[in-house]
DONU-447376 format. One record per residue (C-alpha): residue in three letters; x, y, z. Coordinates in steps of 0.1 Angstrom, whole numbers, plus 5000, padded with zeros to 4 digits. Example, Ala and Ser with C-alpha at 12.3 -4.5 7.8 and 13.67 -1.06 7.14 Angstrom:
// residues 2
ALA512349555078;SER513749895071;
***
This chain:
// residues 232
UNK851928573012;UNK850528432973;UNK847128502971;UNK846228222950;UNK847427802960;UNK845127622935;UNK845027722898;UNK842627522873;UNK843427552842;UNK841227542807;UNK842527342781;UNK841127442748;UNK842327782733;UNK844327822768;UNK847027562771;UNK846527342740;UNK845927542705;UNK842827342696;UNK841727542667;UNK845327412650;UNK844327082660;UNK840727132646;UNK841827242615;UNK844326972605;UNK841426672620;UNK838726832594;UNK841526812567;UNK842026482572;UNK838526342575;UNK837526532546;UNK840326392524;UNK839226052534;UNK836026132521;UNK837226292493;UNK836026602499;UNK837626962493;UNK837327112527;UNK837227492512;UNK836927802539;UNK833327822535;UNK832527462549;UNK835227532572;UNK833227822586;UNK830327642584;UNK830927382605;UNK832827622634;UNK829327762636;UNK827527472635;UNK829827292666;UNK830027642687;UNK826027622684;UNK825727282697;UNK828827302725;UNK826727642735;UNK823627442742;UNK825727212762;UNK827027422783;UNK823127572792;UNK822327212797;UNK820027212767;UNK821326882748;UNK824226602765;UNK827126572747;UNK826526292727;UNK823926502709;UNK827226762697;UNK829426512688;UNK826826292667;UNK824826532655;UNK827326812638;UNK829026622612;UNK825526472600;UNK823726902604;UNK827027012585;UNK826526792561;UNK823026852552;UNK823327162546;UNK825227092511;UNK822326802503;UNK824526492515;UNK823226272540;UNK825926082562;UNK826025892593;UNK827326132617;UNK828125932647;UNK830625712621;UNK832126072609;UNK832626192644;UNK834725812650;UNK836925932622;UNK837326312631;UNK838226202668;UNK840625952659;UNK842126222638;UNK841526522667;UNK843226292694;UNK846826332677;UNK846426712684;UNK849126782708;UNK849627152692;UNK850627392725;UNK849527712730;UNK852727962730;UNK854427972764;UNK852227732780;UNK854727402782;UNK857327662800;UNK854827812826;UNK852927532837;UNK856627352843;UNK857427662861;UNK854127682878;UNK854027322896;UNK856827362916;UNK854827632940;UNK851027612928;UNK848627292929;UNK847527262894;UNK844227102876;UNK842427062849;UNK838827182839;UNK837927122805;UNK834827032789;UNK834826782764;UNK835726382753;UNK837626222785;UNK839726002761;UNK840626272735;UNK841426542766;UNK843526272783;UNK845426192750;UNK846026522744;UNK847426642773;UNK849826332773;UNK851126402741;UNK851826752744;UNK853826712778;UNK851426872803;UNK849726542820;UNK852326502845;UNK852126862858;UNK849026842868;UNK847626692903;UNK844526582888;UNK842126582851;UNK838426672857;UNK836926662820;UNK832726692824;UNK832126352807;UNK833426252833;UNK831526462859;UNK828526422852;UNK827826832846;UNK830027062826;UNK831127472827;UNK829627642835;UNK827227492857;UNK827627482891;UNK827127092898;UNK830627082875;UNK832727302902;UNK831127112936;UNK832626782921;UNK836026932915;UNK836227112947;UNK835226802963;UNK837926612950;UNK840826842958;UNK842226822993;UNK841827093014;UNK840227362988;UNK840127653000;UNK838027912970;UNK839128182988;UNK842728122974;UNK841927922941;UNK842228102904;UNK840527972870;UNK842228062837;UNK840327992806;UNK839528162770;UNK835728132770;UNK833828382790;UNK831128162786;UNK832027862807;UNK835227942823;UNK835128282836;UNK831028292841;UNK831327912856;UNK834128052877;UNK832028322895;UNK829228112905;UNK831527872917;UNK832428152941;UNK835928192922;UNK838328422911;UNK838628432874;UNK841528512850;UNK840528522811;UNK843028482785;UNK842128672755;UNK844928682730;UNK842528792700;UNK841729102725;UNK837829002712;UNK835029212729;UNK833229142758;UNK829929202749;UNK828429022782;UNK827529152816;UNK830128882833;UNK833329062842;UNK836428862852;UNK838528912876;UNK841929022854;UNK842228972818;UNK845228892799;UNK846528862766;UNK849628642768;UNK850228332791;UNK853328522806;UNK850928782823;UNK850028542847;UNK852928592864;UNK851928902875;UNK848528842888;UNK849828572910;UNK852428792924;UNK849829082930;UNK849729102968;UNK846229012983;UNK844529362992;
***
């Protein structure tokens, strides 16, 4: 008997390698405004955008706020004033060709569809998620898409999880599994969602919170194994 029938699957830094995709989108928006983009603006700006998508995910600002807002903050900080809703245009134009895959994850979720109902959960711009996942192969495999712009809420909050489960016939949590990279939103959403949680950590980074999940692994691969652990 499988223990889990419904997996829901992270996108970011789980099935699509977003920070490749990141990095190459900054290049180009800073080339077109001629602009060296050196490590240090780099960095500055990964801690500027974690900031802002962290205070989405509490429900402190909407997501229009991130994505406006970072570009214009980033900027700032090195005495330039731009327009940072125009910027964000640019960078997502750029961001949407991002189909980089994460290693293994075309092969397993091909694998994967044939005896598991699969979905989506990501946070994050409906048209850029969408685009993504088209271009790097893995729309089809999935039943459904639930990206929060779309919802209404986002991970981790609850609100987020009662649409999805709403939406998916005959969803039983007892037998559904979330995989996701951020502790944060996936694997804490997951819990009070009622869920079992699986967190892919390939870095192996600390976890310096209180949440715990459920199994942890390292590659996509290992997934294999917790869905053929027999239910206890």
């Amino acid at each position: 008997m499988k223990k889990y029938q419904t997996l829901l699957f992270d996108v970011d830094n789980t099935l699509l390698d977003f920070g490749a995709a990141e990095r190459e989108a900054l290049r180009l928006l800073f080339k077109e405004q001629n602009i060296p983009l050196n490590p240090e603006i780099e960095a500055n700006y990964k801690r500027i955008n974690q900031d802002l998508w962290k205070s989405f995910e509490k429900g402190k600002i909407d997501r229009d706020e991130v994505v406006n807002t970072r570009f214009s903050i980033l900027f700032k900080a090195y005495h330039r004033e731009v327009d940072g809703a125009i910027l964000e245009k640019s960078y997502r134009t750029y961001l949407e060709e991002g189909k980089q895959l994460v290693h293994g994850a075309l092969e397993l979720i091909t694998d994967l569809q044939d005896h598991y109902d699969l979905y989506i959960v990501t946070n994050g711009v409906s048209k850029t998620q969408h685009k993504r996942l088209r271009a790097s192969g893995l729309y089809p495999l999935f039943k459904d898409i639930f990206v929060s712009e779309d919802t209404g809420s986002q991970k981790p909050m609850k609100a987020y999880f009662d649409y999805v489960f709403e939406r998916i016939a005959n969803f039983d949590v007892n037998q559904a599994l979330i995989i996701g990279d951020s502790i944060s939103a996936d694997i804490q959403g997951g819990q009070l969602a009622g869920l079992d949680t699986c967190w892919f950590n390939p870095e192996m980074k600390p976890n310096h919170t209180k949440i715990v999940p459920t199994y942890e692994i390292q590659k996509l691969e290992e997934l294999y194994r917790v869905l053929l652990e027999k239910k206890t």
